[in-house]
Backbone as a ProteinNet text record, in pm:
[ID]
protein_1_A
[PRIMARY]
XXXXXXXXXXXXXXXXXXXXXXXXXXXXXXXXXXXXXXXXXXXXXXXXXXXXXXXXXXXXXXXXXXXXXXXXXXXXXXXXXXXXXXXXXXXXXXXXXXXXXXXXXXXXXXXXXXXXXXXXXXXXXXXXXXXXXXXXXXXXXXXXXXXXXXXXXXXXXXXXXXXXXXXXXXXXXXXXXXXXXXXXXXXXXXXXXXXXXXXXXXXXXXXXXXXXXXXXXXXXXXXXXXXXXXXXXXXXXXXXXXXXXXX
[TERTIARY]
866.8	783	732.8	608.6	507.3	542.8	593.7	619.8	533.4	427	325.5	333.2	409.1	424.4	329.2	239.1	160.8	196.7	308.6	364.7	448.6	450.6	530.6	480.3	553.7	528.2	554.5	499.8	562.9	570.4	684.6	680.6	766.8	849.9	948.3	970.5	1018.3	1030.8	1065.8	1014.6	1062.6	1200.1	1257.1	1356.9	1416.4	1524.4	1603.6	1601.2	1694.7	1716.1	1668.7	1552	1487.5	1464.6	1573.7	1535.2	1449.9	1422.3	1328.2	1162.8	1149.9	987.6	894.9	984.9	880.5	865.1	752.8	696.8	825.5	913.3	1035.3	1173	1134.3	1264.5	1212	1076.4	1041.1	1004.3	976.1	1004.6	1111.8	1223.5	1334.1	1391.4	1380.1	1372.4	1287.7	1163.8	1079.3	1188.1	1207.9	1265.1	1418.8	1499.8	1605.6	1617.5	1466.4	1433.5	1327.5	1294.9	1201	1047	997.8	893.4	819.8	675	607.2	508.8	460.6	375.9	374.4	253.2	269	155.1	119.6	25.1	100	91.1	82.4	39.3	83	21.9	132.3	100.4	180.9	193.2	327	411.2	314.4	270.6	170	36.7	-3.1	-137.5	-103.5	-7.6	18.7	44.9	196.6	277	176.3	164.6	71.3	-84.1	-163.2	-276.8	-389.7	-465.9	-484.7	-586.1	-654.5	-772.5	-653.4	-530.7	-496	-382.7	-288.1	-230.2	-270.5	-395.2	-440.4	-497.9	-550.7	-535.7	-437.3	-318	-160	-147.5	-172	-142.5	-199.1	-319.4	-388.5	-333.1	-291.9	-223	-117.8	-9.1	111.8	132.9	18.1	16.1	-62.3	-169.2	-217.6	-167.3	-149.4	-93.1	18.1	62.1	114.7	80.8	59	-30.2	28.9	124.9	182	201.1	147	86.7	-57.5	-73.4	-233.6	-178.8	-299.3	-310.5	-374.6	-323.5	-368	-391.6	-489.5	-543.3	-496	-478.8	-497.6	-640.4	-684.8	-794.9	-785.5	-914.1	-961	-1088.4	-1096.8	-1268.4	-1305	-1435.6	-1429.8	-1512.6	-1459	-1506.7	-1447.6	-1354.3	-1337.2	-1368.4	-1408.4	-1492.3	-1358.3	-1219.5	-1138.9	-1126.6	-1209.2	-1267.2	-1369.1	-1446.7	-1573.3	-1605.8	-1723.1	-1770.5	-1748.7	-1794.4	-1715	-1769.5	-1902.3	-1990.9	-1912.8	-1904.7	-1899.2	-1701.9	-1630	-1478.4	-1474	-1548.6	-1529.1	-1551.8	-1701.2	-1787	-1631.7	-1595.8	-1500.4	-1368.9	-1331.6	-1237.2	-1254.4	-1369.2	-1384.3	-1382.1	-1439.5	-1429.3	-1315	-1194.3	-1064	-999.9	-1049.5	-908.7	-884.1	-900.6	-808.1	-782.7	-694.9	-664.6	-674.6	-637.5	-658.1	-624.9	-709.1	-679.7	-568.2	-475.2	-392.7	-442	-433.2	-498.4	-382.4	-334.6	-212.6	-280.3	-397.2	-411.5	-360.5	-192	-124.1	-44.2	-14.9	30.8	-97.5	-218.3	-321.5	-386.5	-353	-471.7	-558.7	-634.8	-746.7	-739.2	-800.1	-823.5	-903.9	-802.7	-831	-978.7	-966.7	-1093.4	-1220.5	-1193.9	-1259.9	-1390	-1479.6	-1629.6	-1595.3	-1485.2	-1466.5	-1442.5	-1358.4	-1320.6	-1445.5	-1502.9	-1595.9	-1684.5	-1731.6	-1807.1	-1740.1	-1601.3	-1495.2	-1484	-1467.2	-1430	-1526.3	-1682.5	-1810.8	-1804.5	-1788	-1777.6	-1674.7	-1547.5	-1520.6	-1481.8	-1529	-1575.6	-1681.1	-1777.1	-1874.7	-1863.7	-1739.4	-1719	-1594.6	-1524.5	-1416.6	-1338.4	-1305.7	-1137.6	-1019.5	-942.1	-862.8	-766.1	-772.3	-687.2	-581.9	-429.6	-299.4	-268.9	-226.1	-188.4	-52	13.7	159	167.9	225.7	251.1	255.1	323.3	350.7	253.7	153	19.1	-50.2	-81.7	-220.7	-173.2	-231.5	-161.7	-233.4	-146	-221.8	-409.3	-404.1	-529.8	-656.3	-646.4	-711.2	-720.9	-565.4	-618.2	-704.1	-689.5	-786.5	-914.1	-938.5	-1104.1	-1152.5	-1071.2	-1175.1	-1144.1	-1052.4	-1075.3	-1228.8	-1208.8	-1312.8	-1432.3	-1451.5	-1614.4	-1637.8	-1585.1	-1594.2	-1516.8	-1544.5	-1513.7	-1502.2	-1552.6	-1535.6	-1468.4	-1374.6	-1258.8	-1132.3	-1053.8	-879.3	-812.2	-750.5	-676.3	-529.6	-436.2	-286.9	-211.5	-143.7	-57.2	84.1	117	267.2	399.5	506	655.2	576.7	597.5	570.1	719.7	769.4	913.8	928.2	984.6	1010.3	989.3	971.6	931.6	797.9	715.8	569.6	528.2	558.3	502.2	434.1	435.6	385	241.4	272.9	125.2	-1.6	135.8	29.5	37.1	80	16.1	-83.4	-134.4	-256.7	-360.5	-318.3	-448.7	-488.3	-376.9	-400.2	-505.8	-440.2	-517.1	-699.7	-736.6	-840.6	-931.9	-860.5	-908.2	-904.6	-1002.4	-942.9	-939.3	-911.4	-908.6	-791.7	-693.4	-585.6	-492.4	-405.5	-289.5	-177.5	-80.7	76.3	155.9	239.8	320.8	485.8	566.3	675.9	833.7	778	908.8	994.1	958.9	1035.4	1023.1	1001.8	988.7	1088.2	1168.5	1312.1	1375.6	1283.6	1353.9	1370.7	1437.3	1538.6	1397	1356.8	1249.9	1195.8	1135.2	963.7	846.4	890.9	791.6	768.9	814.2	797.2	728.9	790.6	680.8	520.4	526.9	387.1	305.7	384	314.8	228	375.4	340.4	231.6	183.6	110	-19.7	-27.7	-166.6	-176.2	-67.6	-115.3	-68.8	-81.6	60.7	-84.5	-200.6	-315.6	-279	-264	-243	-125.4	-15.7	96.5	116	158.6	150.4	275.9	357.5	478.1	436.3	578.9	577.3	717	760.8	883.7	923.4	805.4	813.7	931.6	940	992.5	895.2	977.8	1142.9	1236.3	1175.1	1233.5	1326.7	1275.1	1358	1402.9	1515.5	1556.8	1468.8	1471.2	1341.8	1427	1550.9	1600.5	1608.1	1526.9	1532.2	1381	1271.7	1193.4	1210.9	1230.5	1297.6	1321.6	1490.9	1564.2	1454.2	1390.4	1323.2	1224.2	1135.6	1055.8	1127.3	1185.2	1283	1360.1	1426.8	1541.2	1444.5	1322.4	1274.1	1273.2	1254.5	1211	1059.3	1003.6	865.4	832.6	740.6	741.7	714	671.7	640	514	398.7	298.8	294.9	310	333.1	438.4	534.9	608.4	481.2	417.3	344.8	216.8	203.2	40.3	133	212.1	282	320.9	394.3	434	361.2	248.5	158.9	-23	-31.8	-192.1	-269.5	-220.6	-289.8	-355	-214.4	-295.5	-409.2	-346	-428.7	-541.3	-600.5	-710.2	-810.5	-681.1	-745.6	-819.7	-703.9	-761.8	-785.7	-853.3	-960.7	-883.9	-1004.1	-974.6	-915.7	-851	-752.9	-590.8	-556.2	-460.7	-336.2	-245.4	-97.1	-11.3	-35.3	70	22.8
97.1	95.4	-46.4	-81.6	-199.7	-219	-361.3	-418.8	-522.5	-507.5	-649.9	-670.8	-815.2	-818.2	-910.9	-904.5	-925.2	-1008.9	-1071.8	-1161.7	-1236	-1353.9	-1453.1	-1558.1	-1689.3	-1833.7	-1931.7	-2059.5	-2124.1	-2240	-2360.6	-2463.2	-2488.8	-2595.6	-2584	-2553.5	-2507.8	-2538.6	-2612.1	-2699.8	-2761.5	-2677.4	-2597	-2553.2	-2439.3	-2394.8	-2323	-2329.9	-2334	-2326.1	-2205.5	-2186.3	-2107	-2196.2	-2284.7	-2314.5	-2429.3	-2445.1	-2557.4	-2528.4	-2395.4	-2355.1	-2368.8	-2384.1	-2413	-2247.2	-2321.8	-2150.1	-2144.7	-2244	-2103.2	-2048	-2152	-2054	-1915.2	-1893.7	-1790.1	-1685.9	-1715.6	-1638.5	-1595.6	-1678.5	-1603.2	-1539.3	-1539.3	-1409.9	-1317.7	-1314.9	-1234.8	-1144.2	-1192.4	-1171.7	-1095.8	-1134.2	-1048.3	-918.7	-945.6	-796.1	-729.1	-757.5	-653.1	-696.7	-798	-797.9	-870.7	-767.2	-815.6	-950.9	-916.7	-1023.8	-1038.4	-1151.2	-1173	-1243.8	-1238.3	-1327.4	-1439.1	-1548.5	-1637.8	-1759.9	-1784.9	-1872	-1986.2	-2131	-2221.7	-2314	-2308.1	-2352.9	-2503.4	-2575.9	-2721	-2624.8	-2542.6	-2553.7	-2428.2	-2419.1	-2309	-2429.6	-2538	-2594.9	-2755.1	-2800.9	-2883.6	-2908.8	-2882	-2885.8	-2783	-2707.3	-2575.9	-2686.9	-2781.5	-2748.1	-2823.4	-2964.4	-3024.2	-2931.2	-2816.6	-2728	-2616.8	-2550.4	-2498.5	-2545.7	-2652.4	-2735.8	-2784.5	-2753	-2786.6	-2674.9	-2553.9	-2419.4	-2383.7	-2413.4	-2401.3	-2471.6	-2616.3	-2694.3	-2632.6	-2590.4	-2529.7	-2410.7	-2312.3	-2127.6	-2164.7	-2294.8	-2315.2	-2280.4	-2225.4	-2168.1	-2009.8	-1981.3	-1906.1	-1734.7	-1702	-1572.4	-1469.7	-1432.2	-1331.5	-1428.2	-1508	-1528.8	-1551.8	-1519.7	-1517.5	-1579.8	-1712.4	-1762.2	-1673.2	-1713.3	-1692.8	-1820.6	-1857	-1945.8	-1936.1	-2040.5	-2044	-2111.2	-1978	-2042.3	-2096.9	-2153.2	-2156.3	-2200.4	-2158.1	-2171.4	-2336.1	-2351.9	-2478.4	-2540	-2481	-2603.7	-2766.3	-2777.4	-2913.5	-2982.6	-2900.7	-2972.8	-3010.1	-2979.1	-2966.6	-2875.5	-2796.7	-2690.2	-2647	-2592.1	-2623.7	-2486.9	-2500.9	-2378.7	-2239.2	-2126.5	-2021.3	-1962.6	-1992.3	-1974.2	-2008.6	-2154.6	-2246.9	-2205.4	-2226	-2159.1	-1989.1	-1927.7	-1826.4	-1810.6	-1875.9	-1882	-1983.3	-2089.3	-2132.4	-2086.9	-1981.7	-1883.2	-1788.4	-1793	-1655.8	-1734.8	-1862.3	-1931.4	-1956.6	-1989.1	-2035.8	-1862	-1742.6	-1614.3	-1624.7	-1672.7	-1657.4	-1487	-1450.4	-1277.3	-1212.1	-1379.9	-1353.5	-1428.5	-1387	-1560.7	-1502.2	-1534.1	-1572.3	-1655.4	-1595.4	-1655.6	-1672.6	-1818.5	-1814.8	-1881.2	-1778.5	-1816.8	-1874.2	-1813	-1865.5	-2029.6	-2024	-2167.9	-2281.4	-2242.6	-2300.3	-2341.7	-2237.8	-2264.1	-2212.8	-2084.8	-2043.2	-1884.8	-1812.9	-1698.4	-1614.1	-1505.4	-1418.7	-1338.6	-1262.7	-1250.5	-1280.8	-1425.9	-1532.4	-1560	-1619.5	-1669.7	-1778.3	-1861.5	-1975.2	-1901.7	-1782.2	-1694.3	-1640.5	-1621.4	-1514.4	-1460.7	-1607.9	-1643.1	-1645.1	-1712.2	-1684.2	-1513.9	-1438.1	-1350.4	-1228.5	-1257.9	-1234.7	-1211.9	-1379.3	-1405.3	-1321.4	-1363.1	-1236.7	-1106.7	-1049.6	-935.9	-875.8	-981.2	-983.6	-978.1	-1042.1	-1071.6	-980	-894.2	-766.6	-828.1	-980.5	-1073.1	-1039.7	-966.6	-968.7	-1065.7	-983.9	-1093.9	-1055.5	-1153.5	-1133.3	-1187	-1132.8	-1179.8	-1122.6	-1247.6	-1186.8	-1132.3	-1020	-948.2	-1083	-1179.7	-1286.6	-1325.6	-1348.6	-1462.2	-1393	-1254.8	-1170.6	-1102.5	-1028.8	-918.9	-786.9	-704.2	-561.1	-530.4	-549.4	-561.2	-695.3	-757.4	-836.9	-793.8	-740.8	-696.1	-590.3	-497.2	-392.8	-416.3	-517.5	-578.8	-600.9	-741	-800.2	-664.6	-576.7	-455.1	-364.7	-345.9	-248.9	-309.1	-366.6	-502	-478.8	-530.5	-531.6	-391	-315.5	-186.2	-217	-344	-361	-514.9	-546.5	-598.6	-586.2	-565.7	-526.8	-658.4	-584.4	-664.5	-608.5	-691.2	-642.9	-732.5	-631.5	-701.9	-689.6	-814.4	-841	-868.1	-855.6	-882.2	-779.1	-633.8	-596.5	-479.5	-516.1	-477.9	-313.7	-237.8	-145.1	-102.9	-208	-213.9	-221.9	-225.3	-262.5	-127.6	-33.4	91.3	176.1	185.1	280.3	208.6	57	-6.2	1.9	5.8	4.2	92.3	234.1	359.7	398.4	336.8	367.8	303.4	192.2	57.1	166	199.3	320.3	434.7	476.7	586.5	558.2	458.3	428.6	351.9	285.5	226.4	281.9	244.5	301.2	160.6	8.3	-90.9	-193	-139.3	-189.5	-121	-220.8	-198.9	-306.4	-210.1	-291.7	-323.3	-438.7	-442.4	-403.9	-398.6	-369.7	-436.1	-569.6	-702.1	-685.8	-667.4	-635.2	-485.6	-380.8	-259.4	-153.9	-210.3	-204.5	-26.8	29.5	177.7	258.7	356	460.8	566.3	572.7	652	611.9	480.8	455.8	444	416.4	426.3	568.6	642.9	775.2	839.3	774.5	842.2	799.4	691.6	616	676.2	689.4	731	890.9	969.4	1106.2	1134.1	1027.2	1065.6	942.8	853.2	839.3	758.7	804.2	824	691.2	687.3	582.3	446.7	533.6	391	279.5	323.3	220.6	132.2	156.4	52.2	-32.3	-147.5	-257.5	-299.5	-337	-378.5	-495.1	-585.6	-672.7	-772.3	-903.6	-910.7	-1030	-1084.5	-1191.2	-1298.8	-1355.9	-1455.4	-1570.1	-1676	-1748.4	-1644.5	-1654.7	-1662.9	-1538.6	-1422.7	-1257.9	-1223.2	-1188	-1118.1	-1050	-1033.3	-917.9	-751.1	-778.2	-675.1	-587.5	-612.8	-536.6	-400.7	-507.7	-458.3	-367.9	-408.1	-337	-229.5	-215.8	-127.6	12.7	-40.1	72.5	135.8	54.9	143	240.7	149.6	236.2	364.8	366.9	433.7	507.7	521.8	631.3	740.1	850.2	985	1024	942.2	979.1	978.1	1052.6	1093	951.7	1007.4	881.3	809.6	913.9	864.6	783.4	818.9	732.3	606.5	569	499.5	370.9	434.2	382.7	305.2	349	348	174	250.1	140.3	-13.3	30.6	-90.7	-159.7	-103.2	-193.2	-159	-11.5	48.6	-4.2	14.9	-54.1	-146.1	-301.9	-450.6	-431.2	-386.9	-424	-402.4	-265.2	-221.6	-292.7	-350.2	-428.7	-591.8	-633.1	-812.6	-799.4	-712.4	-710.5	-818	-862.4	-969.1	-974.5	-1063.5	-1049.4	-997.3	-913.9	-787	-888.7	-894.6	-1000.1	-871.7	-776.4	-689.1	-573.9
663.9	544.2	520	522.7	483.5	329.9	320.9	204	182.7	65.4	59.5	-80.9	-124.4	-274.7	-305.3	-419.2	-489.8	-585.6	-619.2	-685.5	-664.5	-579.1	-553.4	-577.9	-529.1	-569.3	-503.9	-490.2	-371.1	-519.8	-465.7	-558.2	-642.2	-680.1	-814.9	-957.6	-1011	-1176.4	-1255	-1365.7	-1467.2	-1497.5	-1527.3	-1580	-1491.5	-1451.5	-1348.3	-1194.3	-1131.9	-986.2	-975.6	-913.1	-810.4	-673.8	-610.3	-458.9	-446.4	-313.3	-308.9	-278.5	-291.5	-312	-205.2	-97.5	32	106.5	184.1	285.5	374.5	427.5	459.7	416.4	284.5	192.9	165.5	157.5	89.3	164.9	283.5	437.1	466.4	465.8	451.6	360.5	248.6	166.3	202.1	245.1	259.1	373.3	465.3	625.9	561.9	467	426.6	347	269.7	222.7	259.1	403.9	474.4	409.4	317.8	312.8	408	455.8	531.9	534.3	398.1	347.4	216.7	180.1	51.2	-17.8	-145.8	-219.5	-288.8	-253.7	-333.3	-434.2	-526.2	-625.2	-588.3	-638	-646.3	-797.1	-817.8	-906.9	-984.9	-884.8	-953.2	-1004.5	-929.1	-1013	-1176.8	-1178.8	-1262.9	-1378.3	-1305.5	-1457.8	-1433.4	-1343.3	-1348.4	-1365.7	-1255.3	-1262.3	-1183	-1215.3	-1096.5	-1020.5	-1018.1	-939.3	-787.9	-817.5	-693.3	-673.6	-753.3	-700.2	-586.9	-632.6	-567.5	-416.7	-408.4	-276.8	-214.7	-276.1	-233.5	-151.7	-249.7	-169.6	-75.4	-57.9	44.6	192.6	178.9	250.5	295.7	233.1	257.4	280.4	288.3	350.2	490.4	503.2	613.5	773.6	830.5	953.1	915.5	822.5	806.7	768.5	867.1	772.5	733	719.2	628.8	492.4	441.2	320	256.8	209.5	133	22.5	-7.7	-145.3	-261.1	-380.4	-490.2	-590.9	-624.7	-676.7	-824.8	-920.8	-1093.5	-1148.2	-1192.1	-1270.3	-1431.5	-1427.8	-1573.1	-1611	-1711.6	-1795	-1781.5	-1768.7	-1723.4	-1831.8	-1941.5	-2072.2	-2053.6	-1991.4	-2026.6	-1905.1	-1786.7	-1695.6	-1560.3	-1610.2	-1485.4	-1346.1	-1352	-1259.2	-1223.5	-1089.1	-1094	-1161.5	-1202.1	-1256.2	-1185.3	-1294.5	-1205.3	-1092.1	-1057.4	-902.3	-837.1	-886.1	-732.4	-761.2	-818.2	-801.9	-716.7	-745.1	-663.8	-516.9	-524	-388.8	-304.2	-343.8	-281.4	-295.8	-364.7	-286	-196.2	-212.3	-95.8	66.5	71	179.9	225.8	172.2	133.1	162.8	162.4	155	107.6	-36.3	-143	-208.3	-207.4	-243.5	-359.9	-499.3	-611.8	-699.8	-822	-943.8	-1033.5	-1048.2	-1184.4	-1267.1	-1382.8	-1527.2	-1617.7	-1711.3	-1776.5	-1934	-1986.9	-2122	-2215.2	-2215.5	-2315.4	-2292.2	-2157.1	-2123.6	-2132.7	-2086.6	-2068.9	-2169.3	-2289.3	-2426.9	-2449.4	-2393.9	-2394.1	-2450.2	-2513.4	-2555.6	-2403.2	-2333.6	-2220	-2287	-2372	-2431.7	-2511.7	-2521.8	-2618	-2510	-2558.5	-2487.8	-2384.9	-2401.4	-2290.5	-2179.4	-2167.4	-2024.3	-1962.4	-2060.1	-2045.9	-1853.1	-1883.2	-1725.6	-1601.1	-1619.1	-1522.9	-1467.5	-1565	-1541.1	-1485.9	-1584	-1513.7	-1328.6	-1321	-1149.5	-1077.5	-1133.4	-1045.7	-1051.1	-1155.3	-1124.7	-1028.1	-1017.3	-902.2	-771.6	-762.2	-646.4	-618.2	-713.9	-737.7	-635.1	-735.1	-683.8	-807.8	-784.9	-835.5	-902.9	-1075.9	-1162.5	-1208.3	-1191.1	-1220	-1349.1	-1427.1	-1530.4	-1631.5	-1617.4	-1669.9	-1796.6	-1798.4	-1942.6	-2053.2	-2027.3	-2170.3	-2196.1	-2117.7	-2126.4	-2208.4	-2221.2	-2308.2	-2374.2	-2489.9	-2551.8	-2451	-2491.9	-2432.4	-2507.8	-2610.3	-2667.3	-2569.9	-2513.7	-2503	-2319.5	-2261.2	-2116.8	-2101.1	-2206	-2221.8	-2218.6	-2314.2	-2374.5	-2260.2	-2142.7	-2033.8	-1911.1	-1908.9	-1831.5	-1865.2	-2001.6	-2044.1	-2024.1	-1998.7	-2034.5	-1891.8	-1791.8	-1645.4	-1582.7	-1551.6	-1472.2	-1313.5	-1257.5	-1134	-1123.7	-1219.5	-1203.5	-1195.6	-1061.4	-1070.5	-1149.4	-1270.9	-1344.5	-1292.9	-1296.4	-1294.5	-1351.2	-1420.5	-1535.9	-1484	-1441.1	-1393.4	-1524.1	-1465.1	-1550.4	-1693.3	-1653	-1761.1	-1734.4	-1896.3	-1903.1	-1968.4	-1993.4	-2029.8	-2215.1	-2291.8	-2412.2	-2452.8	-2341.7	-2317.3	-2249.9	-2198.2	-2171.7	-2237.8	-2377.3	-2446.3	-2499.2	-2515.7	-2528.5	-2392.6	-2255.8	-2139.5	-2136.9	-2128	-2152.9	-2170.9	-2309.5	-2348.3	-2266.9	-2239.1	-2144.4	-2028.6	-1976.9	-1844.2	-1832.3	-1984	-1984.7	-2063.4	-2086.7	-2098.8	-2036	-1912.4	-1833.1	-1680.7	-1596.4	-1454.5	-1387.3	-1405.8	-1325.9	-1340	-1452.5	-1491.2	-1369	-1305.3	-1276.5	-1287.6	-1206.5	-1286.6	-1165.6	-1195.2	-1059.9	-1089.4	-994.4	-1056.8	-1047.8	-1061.7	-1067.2	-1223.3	-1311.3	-1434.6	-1504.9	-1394.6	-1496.5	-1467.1	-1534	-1531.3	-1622.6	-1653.9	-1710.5	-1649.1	-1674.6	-1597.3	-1548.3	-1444.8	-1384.7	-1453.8	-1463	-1532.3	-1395.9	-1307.7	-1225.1	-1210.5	-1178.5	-1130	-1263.1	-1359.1	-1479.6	-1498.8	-1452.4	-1444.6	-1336.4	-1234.1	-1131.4	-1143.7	-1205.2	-1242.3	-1344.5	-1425.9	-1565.8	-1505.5	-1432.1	-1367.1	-1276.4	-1136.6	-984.6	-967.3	-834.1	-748.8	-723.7	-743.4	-675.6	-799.7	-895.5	-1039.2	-1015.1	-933.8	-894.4	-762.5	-777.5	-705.6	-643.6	-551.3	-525.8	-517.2	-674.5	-646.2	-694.6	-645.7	-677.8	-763.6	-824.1	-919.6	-789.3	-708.2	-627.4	-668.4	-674.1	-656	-783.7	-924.1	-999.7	-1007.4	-974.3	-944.9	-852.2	-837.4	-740.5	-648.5	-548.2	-535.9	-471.9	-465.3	-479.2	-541.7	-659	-788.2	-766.9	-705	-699.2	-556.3	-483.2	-350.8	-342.2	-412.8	-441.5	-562.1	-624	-763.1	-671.3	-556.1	-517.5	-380.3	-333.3	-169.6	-165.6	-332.4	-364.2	-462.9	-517	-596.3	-516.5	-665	-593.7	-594	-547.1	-532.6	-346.9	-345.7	-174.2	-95.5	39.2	111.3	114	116.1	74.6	-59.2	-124	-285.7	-234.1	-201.2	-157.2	-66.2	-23	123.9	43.4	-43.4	-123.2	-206.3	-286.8	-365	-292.4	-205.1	-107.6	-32.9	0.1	49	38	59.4	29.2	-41	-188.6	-332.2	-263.4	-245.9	-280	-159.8	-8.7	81.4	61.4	-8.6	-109.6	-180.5	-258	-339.8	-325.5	-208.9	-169	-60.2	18.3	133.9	215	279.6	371	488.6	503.2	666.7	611.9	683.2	626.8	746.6	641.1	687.7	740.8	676.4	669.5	739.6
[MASK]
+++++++++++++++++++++++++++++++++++++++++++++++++++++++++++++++++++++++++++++++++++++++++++++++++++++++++++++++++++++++++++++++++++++++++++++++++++++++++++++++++++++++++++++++++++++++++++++++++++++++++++++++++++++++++++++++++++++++++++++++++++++++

């Protein structure tokens, strides 16, 4: 079974031992729980700075291809990023698989007019955006879902107290999906899956900071068939971030 997680990280933390953040600590995790490949974002352009993080990451997935970068954006009111043409047009040159957006660490309103153009672009270019349950409210992933219909949004570390709000996002949207590093309730996947279809879920394992056994174990050990299993673990993302397929 093809395992491609959609949420990992390369890089250290200000606060907790998660490791030393390099491409082969995280290979070898990858290599102990069977994952094939992976998207990643890096730790500087997230807690430091996106435009020389993101050129870090680029540096450090360079030869490795069962990883794909994921870039951190942001609105380029204050002029630290290039605008959102020229940021996209140069991810797409770059493989980049997909932008993580961290509004709330960053300062910016996800549905406010400063995003706005960012998100325009790539929708245009239907690059997929990650965004952790903490960063947005459910009201506001809805808004830049509903506005753009040909943008994959996915809303990561979304926990079991947050279902009945994404429930509704689901069922009113068809471009929202979810990954499943914190969705931690007793058959919630299989309920998600059952009430609107396995294309809406993502395998993914929130690494360094999560176990990824967690995520592992919820999709390997469900009772949902193989196809659904197959779609989840790897179908979706490959789907979704085109490109050169790691996995």
């Amino acid at each position: 079974m093809n395992l491609y997680d959609c949420n990992s990280m390369l890089g250290r933390l200000p606060a907790g031992n998660v490791g030393e953040g390099s491409v082969a600590a995280l290979t070898k995790l990858m290599d102990r729980f069977g994952i094939e490949a992976a998207v990643v974002a890096h730790t500087a352009a997230w807690r430091h700075d996106p435009a020389s993080g993101n050129a870090q990451l680029l540096a450090e997935v360079s030869g490795e291809p069962r990883l794909r970068p994921a870039w951190v954006g942001l609105p380029d009111s204050c002029g630290e990023v290039a605008p959102p043409a020229q940021f996209v047009a140069a991810a797409r040159r770059h493989d980049v698989a997909a932008v993580r957006l961290y509004p709330a660490d960053h300062g910016y309103g996800l549905a406010g007019s400063d995003c706005a153009a960012l998100l325009d672009a790539l929708a245009a270019a239907r690059l997929p955006v990650l965004i952790d349950a903490d960063q947005a409210s459910m009201t506001e992933i809805e808004a830049i879902a509903a506005a753009r219909p040909a943008l994959p949004v996915v809303v990561c570390q979304v926990g079991y107290r947050a279902l009945r709000r994404l429930a509704g996002v689901l069922a009113r949207t068809g471009n929202v999906h979810v990954e499943l590093s914190y969705l931690g309730s007793h058959l919630g996947l299989e309920w998600l899956v059952e009430r609107f279809g396995s294309a809406r879920l993502l395998f993914g394992t929130g690494l360094p900071v999560r176990d990824p056994a967690d995520a592992v174990t919820r999709l390997l050990w469900s009772e949902l068939d193989d196809a659904e299993v197959a779609a989840i673990g790897a179908g979706n993302l490959r789907r979704l971030v085109g490109g050169g397929d790691p996995c």
